[in-house]
C-alpha positions in Angstrom: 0.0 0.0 0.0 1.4 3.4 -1.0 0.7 6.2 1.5 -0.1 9.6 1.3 2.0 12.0 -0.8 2.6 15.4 -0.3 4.7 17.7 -2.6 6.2 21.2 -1.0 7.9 23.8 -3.2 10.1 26.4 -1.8 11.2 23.5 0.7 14.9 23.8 1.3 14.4 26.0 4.6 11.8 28.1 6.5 7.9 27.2 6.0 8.9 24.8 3.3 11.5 22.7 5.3 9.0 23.1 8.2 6.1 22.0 6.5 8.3 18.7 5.0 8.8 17.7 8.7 5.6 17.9 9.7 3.8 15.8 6.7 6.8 13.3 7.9 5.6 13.1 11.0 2.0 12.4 9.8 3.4 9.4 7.8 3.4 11.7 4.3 5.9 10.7 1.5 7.2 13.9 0.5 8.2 15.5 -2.4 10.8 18.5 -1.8 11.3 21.2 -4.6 13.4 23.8 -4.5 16.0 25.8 -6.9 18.1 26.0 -4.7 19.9 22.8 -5.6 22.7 22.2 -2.6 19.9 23.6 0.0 18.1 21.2 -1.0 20.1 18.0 -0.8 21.8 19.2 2.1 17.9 19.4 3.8 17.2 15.9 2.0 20.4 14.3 2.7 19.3 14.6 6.3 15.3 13.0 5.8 13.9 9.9 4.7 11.0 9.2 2.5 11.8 12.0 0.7 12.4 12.9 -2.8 14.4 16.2 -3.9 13.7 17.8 -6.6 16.0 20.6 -7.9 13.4 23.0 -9.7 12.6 26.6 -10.4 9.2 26.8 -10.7 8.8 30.0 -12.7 10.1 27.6 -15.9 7.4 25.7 -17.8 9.3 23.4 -18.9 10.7 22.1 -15.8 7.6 21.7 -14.4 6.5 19.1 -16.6 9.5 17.5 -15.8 8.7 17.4 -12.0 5.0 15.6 -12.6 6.5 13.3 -14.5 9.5 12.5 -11.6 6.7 12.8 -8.7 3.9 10.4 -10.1 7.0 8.0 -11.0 7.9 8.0 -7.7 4.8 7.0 -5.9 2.2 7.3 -8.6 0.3 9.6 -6.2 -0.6 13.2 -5.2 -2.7 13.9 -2.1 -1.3 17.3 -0.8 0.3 20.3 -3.1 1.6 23.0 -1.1 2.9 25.8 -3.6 5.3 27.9 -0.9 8.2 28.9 -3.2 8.2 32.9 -4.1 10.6 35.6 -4.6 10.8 39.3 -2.7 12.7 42.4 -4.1 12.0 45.2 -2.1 12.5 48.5 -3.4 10.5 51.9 -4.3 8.2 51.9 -7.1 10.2 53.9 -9.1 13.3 51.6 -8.5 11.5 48.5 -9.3 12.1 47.5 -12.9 10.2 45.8 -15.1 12.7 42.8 -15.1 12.0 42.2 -11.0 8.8 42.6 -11.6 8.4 40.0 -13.9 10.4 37.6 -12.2 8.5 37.9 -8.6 5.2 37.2 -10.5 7.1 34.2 -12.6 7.5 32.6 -9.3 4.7 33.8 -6.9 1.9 33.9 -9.4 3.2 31.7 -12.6 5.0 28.8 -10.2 1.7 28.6 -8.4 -0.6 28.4 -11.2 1.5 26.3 -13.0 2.3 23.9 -10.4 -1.3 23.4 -9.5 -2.4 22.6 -13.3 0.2 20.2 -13.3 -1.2 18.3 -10.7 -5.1 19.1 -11.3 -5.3 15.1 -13.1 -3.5 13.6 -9.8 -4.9 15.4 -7.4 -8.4 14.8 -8.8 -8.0 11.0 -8.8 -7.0 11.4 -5.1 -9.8 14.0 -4.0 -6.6 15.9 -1.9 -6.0 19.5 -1.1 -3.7 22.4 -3.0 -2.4 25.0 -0.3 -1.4 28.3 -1.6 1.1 30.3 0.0 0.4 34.0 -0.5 1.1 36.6 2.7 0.2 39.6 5.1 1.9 41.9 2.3 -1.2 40.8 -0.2 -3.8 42.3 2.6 -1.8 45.2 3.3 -0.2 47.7 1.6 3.2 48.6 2.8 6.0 50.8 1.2 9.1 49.2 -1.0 6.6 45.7 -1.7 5.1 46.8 -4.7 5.5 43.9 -6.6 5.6 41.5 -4.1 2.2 42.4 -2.3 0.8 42.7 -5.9 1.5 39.4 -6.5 0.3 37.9 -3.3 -2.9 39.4 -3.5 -3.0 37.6 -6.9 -2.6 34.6 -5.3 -5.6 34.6 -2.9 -7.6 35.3 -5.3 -5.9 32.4 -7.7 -6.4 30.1 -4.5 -10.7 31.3 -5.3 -10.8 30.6 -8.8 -9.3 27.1 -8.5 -11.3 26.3 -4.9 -14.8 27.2 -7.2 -13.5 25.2 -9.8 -11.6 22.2 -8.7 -14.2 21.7 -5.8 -16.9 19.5 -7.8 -13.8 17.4 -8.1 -13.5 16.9 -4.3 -10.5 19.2 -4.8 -9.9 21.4 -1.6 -8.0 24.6 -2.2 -7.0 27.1 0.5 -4.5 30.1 1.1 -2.2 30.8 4.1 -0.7 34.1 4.4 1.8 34.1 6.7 2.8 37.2 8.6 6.1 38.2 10.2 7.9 35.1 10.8 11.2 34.4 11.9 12.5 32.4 9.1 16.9 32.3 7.7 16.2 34.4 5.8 14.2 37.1 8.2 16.8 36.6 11.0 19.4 38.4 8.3 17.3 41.5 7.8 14.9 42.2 11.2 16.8 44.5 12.9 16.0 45.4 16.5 14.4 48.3 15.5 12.3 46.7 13.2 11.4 44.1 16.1 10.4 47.5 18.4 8.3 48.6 15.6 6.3 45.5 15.1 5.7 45.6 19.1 2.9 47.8 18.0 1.5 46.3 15.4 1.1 42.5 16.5 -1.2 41.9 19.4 1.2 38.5 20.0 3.5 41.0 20.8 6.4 38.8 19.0 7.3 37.3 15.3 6.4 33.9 14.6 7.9 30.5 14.0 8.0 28.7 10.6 6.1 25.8 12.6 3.1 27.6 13.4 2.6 28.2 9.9 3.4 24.6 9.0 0.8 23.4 11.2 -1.7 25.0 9.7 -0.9 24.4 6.3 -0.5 20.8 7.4 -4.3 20.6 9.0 -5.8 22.1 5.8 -4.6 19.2 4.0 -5.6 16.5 6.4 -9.4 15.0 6.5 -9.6 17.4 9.2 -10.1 20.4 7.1 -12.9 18.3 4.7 -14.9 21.1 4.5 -13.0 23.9 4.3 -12.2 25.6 0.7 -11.4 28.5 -0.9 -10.4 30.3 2.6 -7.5 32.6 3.1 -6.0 32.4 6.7 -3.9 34.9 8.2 -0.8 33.3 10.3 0.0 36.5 12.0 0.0 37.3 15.3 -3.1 39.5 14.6 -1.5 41.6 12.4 -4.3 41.9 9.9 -6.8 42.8 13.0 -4.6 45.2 14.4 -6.5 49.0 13.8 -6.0 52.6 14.8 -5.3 52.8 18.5 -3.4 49.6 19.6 -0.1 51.6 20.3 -1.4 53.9 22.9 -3.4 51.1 24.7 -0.1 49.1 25.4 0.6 49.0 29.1 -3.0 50.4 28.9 -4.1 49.0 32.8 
């Protein structure tokens, strides 16, 4: 008997790698794909019951490619969690056309393509497509054009394919993490950065690429069965947060 399969992109390190343990731990097979080729054998090298995949989604091409290694593998689908993206942040007017189009190859094009990859396998196995999108694609900030522009794509991506993969028994969901502390944040979060987020996240601290896995993780178990065509917030409360929370801390 061949069990469950998921397939993670972006899953070298932070939610990705997080998310590959965890479907481990529920007794997934898992498919790891990443571009970043020695990040991800190292991460692999380390696992069992995995399979690494050396991919950048953004390529057409090599997507085909990775369908045709996956359902060689274990001839299965059940999960599809499309986490790999890009960031360059910069000012509008310093954001050219050439980062622009390659933050929506990934973040937009990876996921779309990705998922209609799988559409036949994950049909035959009624299973669950998680989107990754984020907190920048619900709120504006400065230097994200093109990154929060293509998150907000995303979620609504993550509706289109929920409405019509659905009838299919296709589940199709969106997590949107907010700050978390991933490699790749711990380089740039400075301390003043951490001060100004005090005010902002009702947690009152960043979050761990865990807590996101385990969400993303329940919306593909049986658990979630009837929930589609939801975007979650992973946050802290970031998205809640309004006009008023900074002058109410310590508030007695």
């Amino acid at each position: 008997m061949v069990g469950k399969v998921a397939l993670v992109t972006g899953a070298a390190s932070g939610i990705g790698l997080a998310s590959v343990d965890l479907f481990l731990a529920e007794g997934y097979a898992v498919v790891m794909v990443d571009r970043n080729e020695r990040g991800l054998r190292g991460a692999a090298d380390t696992r069992e019951n995995v399979l690494p995949i050396a991919c950048d989604i953004s390529d057409p091409e090599a997507i085909a490619g990775v369908a045709a290694q996956v359902l060689g593998w274990k001839g299965r689908l059940d999960a599809l969690v499309n986490n790999a993206g890009f960031a360059h942040f910069a000012p509008i007017e310093e954001t050219g056309l050439e980062v622009w189009r390659q933050i929506m190859a990934t973040n937009l094009d990876g996921t779309f393509l990705m998922t209609q990859a799988f559409i036949p396998a994950l049909k035959e196995s009624r299973g669950a497509i998680v989107n990754i999108g984020s907190i920048s694609g619900l709120r504006a900030s400065t230097l994200r054009v093109a990154y929060g522009t293509s998150k907000t794509a995303v979620m609504h991506l993550t509706k289109q394919q929920a409405v019509e993969l659905g009838m299919h028994g296709v589940r199709v969901n969106c997590v949107n993490p907010g700050p978390i502390l991933t490699e790749m944040s711990r380089q740039v979060v400075t301390e003043e950065i951490r001060k100004a987020n005090h005010d902002v996240l009702p947690l009152d601290r960043f979050g761990e690429p865990e807590e996101v896995a385990e969400v993303i993780v329940f919306l593909c178990s049986t658990k979630a069965s009837y929930v589609t065509g939801q975007v979650i917030s992973v946050d802290g409360g970031y998205e809640a947060t309004g006009v008023g929370l900074p002058a109410l801390r310590g508030a007695k």
